[in-house]
DRENLO-878520 format. One record per atom (N, C-alpha, C): residue in three letters; x, y, z. Coordinates in pm, whole numbers. Layout:
N
+------+--------+--------+--------+
: rest :      x :      y :      z :
+------+--------+--------+--------+
:  ala :      X :      Y :      Z :
...
+------+--------+--------+--------+
END
This chain:
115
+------+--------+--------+--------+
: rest :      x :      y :      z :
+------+--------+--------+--------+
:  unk : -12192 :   3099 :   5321 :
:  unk : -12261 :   3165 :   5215 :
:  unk : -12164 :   3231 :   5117 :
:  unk : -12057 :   3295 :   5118 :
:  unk : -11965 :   3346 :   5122 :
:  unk : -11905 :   3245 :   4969 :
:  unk : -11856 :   3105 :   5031 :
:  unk : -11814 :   3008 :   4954 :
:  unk : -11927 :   2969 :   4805 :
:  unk : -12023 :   2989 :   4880 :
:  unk : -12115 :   2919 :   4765 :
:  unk : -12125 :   3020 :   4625 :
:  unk : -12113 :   3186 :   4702 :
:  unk : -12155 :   3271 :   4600 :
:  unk : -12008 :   3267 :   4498 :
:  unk : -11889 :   3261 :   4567 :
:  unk : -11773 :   3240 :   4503 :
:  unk : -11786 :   3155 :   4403 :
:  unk : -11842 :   3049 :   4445 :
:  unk : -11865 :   2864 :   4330 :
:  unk : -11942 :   2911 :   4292 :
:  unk : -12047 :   2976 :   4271 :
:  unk : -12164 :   3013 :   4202 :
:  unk : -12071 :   3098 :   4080 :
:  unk : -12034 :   3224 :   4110 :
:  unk : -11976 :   3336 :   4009 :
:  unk : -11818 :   3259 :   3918 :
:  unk : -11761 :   3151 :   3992 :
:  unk : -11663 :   3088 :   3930 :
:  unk : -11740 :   2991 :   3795 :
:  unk : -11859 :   2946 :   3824 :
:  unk : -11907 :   2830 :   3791 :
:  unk : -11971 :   2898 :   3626 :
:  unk : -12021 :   3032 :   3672 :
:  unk : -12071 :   3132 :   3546 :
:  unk : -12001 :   3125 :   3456 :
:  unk : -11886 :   3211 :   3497 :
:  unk : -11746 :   3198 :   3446 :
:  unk : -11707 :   3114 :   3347 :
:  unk : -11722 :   2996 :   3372 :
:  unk : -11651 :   2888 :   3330 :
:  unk : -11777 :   2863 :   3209 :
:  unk : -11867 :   2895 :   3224 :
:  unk : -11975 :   2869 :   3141 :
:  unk : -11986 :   2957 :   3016 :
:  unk : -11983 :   3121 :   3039 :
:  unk : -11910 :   3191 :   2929 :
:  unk : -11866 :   3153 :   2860 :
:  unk : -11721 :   3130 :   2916 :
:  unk : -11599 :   3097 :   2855 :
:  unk : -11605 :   2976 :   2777 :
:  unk : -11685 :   2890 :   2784 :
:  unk : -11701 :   2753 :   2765 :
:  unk : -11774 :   2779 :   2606 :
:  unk : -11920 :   2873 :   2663 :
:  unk : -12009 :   2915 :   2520 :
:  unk : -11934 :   3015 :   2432 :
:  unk : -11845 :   3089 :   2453 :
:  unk : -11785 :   3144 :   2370 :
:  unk : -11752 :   3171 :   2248 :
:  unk : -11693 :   3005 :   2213 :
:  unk : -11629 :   2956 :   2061 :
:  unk : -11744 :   2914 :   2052 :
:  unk : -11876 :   2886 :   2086 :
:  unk : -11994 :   2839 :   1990 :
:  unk : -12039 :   2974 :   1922 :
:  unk : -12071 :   3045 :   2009 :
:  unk : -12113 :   3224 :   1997 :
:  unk : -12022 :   3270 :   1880 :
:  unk : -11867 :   3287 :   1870 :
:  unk : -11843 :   3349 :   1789 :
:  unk : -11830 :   3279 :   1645 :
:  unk : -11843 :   3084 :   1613 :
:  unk : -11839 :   3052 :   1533 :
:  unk : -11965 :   3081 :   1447 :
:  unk : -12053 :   3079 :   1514 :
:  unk : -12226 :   3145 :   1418 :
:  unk : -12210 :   3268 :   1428 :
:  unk : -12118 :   3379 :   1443 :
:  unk : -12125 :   3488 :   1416 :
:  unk : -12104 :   3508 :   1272 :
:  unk : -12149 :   3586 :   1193 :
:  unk : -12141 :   3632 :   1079 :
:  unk : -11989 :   3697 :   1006 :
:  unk : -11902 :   3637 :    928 :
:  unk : -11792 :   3682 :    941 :
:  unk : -11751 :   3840 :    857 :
:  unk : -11677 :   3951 :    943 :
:  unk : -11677 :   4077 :    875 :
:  unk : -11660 :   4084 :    746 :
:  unk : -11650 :   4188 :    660 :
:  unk : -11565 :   4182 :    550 :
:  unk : -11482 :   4256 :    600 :
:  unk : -11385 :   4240 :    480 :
:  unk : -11235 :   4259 :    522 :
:  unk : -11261 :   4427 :    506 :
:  unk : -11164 :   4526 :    574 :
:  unk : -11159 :   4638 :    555 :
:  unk : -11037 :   4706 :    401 :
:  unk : -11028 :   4778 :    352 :
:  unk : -10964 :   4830 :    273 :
:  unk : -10847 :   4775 :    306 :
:  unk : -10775 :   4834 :    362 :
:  unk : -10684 :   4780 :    412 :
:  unk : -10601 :   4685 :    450 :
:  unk : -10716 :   4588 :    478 :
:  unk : -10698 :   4456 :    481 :
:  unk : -10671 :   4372 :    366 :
:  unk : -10768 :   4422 :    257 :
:  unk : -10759 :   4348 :    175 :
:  unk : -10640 :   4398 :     62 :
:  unk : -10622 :   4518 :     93 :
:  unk : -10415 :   4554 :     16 :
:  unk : -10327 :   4486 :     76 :
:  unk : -10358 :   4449 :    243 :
:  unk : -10224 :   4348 :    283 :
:  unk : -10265 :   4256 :    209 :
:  unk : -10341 :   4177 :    189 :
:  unk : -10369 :   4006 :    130 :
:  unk : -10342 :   4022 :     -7 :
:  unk : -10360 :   4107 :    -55 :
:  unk : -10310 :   4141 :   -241 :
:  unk : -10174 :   4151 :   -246 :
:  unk : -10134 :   4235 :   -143 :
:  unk :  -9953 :   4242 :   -146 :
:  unk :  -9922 :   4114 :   -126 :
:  unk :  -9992 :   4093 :    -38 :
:  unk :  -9909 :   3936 :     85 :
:  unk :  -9873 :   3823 :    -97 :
:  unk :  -9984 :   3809 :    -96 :
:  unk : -10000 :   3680 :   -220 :
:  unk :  -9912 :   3757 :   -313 :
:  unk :  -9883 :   3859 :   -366 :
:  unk :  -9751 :   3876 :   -452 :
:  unk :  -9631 :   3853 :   -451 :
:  unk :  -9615 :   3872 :   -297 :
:  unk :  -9498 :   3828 :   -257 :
:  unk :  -9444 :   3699 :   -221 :
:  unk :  -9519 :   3621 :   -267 :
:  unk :  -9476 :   3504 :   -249 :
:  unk :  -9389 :   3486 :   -246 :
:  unk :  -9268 :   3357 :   -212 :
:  unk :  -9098 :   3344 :   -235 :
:  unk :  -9024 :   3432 :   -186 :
:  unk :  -9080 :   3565 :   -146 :
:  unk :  -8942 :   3683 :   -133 :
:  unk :  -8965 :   3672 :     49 :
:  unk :  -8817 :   3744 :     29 :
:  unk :  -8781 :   3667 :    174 :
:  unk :  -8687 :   3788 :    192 :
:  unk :  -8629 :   3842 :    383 :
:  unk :  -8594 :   3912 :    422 :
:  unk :  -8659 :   4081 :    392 :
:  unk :  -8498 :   4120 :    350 :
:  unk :  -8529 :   4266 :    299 :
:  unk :  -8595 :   4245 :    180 :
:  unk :  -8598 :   4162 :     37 :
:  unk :  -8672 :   4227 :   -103 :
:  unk :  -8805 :   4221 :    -44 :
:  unk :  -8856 :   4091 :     96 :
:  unk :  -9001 :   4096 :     89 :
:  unk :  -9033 :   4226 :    181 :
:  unk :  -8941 :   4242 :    277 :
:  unk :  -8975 :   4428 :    324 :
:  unk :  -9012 :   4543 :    215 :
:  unk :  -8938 :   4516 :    116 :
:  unk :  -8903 :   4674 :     97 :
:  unk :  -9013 :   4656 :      6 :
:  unk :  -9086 :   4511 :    -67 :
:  unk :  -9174 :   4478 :   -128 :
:  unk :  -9298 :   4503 :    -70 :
:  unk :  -9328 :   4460 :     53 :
:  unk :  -9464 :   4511 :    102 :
:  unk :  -9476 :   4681 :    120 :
:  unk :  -9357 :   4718 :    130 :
:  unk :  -9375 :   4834 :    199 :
:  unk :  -9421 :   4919 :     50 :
:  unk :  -9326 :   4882 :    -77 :
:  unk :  -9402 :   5046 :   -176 :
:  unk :  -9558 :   4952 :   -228 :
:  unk :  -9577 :   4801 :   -190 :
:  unk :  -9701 :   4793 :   -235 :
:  unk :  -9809 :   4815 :   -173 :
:  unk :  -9832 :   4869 :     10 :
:  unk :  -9895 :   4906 :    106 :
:  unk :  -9907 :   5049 :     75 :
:  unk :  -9801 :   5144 :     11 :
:  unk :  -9798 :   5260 :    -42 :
:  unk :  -9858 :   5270 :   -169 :
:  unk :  -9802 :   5201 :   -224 :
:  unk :  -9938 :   5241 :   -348 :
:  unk :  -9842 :   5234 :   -509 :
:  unk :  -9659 :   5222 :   -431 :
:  unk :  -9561 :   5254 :   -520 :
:  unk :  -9593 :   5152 :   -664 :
:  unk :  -9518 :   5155 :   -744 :
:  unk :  -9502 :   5071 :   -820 :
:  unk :  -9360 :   4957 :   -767 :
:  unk :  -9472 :   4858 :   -794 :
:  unk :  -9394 :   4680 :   -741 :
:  unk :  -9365 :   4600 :   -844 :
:  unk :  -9318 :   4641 :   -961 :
:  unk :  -9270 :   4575 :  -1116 :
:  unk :  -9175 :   4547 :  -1060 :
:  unk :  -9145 :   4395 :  -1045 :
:  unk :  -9013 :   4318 :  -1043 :
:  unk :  -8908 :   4320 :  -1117 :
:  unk :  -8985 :   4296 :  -1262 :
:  unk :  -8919 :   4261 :  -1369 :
:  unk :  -8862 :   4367 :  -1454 :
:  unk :  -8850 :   4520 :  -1387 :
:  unk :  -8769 :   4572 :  -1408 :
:  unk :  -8599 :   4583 :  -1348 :
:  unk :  -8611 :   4551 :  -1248 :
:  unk :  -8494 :   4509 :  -1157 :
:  unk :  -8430 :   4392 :  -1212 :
:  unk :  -8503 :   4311 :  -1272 :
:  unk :  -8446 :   4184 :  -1327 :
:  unk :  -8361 :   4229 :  -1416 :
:  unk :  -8452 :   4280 :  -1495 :
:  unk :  -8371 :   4272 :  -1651 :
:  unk :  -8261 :   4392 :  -1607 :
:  unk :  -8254 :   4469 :  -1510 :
:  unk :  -8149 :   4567 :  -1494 :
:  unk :  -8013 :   4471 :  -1484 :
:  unk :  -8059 :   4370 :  -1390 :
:  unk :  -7984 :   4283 :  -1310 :
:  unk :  -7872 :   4206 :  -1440 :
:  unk :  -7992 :   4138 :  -1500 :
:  unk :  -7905 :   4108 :  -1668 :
:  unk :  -7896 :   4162 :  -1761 :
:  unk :  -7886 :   4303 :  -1800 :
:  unk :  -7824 :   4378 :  -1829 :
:  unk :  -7699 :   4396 :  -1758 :
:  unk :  -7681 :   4392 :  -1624 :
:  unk :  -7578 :   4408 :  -1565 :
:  unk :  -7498 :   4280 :  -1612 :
:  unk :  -7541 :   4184 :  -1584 :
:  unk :  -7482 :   4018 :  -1620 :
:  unk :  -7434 :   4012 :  -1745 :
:  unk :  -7511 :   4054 :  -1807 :
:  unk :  -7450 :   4063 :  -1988 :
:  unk :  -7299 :   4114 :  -1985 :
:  unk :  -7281 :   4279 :  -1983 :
:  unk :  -7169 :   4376 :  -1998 :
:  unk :  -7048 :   4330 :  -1908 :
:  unk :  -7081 :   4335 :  -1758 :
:  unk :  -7002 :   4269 :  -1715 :
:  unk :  -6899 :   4115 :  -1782 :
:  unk :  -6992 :   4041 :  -1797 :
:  unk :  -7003 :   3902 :  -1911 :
:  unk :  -6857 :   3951 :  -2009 :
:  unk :  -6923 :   4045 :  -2091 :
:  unk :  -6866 :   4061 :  -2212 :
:  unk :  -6704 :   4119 :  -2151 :
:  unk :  -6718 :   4261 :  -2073 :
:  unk :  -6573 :   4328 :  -2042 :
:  unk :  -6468 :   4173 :  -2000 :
:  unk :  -6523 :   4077 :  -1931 :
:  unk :  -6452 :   4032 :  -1861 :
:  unk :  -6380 :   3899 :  -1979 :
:  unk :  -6507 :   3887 :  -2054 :
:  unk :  -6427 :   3820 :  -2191 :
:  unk :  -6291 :   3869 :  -2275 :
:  unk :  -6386 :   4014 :  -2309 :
:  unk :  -6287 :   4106 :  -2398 :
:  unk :  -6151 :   4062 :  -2328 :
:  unk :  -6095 :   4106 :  -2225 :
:  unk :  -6016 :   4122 :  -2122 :
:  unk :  -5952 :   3970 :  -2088 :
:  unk :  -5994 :   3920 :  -2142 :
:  unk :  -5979 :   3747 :  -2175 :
:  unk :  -5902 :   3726 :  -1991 :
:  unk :  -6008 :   3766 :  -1901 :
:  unk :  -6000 :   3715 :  -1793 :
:  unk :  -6074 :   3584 :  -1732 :
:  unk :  -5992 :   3478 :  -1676 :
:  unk :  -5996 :   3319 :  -1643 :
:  unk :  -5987 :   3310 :  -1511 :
:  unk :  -6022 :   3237 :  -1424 :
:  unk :  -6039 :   3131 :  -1330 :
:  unk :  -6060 :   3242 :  -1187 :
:  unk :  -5948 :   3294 :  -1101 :
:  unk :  -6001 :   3344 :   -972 :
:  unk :  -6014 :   3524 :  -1028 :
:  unk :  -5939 :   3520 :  -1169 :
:  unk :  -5918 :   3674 :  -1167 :
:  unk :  -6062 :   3704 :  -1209 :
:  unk :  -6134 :   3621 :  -1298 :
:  unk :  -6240 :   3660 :  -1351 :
:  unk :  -6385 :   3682 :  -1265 :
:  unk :  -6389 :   3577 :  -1192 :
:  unk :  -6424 :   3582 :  -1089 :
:  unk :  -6453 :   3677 :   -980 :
:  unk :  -6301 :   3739 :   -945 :
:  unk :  -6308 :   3864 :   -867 :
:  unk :  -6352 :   4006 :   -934 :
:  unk :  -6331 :   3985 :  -1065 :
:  unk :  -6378 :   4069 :  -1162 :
:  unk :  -6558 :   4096 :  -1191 :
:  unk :  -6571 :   3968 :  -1209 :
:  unk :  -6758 :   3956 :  -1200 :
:  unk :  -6816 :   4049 :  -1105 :
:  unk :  -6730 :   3962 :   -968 :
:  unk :  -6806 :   3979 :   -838 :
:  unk :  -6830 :   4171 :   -829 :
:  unk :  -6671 :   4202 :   -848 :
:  unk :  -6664 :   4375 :   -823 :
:  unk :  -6770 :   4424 :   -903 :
:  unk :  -6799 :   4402 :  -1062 :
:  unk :  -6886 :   4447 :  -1123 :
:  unk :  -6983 :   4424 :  -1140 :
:  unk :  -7028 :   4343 :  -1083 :
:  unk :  -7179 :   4276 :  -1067 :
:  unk :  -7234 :   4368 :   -933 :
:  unk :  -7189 :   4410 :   -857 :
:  unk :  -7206 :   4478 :   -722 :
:  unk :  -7197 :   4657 :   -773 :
:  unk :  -7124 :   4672 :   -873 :
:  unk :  -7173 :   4825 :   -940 :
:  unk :  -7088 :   4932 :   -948 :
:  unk :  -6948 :   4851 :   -858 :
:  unk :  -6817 :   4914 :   -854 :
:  unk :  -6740 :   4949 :   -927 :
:  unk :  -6741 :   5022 :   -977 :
:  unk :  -6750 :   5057 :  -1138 :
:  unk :  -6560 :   5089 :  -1091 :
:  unk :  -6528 :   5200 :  -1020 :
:  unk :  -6348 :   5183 :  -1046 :
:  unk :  -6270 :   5115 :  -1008 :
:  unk :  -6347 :   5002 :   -911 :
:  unk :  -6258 :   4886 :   -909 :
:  unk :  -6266 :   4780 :   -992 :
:  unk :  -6413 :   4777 :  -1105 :
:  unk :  -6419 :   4700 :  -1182 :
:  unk :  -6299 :   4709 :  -1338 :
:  unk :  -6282 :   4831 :  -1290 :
:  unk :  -6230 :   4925 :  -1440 :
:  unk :  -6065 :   4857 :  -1400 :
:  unk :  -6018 :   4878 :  -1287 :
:  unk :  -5885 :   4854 :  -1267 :
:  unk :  -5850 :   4690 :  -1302 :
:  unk :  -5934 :   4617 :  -1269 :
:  unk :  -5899 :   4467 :  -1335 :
:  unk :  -5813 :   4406 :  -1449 :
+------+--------+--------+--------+
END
């Protein structure tokens, strides 16, 4: 008797588990919570960004910060420009210029100066 009630309560079991994914596919699906739906607004902005910019990207847009890219950009070439130009003026060529970019493109301003 013992055996049968075991196969009996295993057999339930298996029947649950079985109706389950029918049960929860006709369930009615939630709406998303607040919350939820700022990750999926961030998420889809961030498209392409990868490592740390897409960290530090979800993180002030989960906060609420301001996530303008395209101020960083144009900082970026602004930086590209001046750099550009000193390293012309300076009528620097091939590895010197180069090492010159690199220092001042990175923001190193007194090792850029010593070049």
């Amino acid at each position: 008797m013992r055996i049968h009630s075991t196969m009996l309560a295993m057999a339930v079991s298996l029947a649950a588990l079985a109706a389950a994914p029918a049960f929860a596919a006709t369930s009615t699906a939630k709406p998303m919570t607040a919350q939820q739906q700022k990750m999926a607004t961030c998420s889809s902005q961030s498209k392409g960004m990868k490592g740390d910019a897409h960290k530090q990207f979800m993180s002030k847009c989960l906060k609420g910060e301001s996530t303008d890219t395209s101020t960083a950009k144009t900082t970026q070439q602004e930086k590209m420009k001046s750099c550009n130009a000193t390293a012309s003026s300076k009528s620097l060529k091939g590895d010197e210029r180069k090492s010159f970019m690199s220092t001042c493109l990175k923001g190193d301003a007194t090792a850029a100066a010593t070049h």
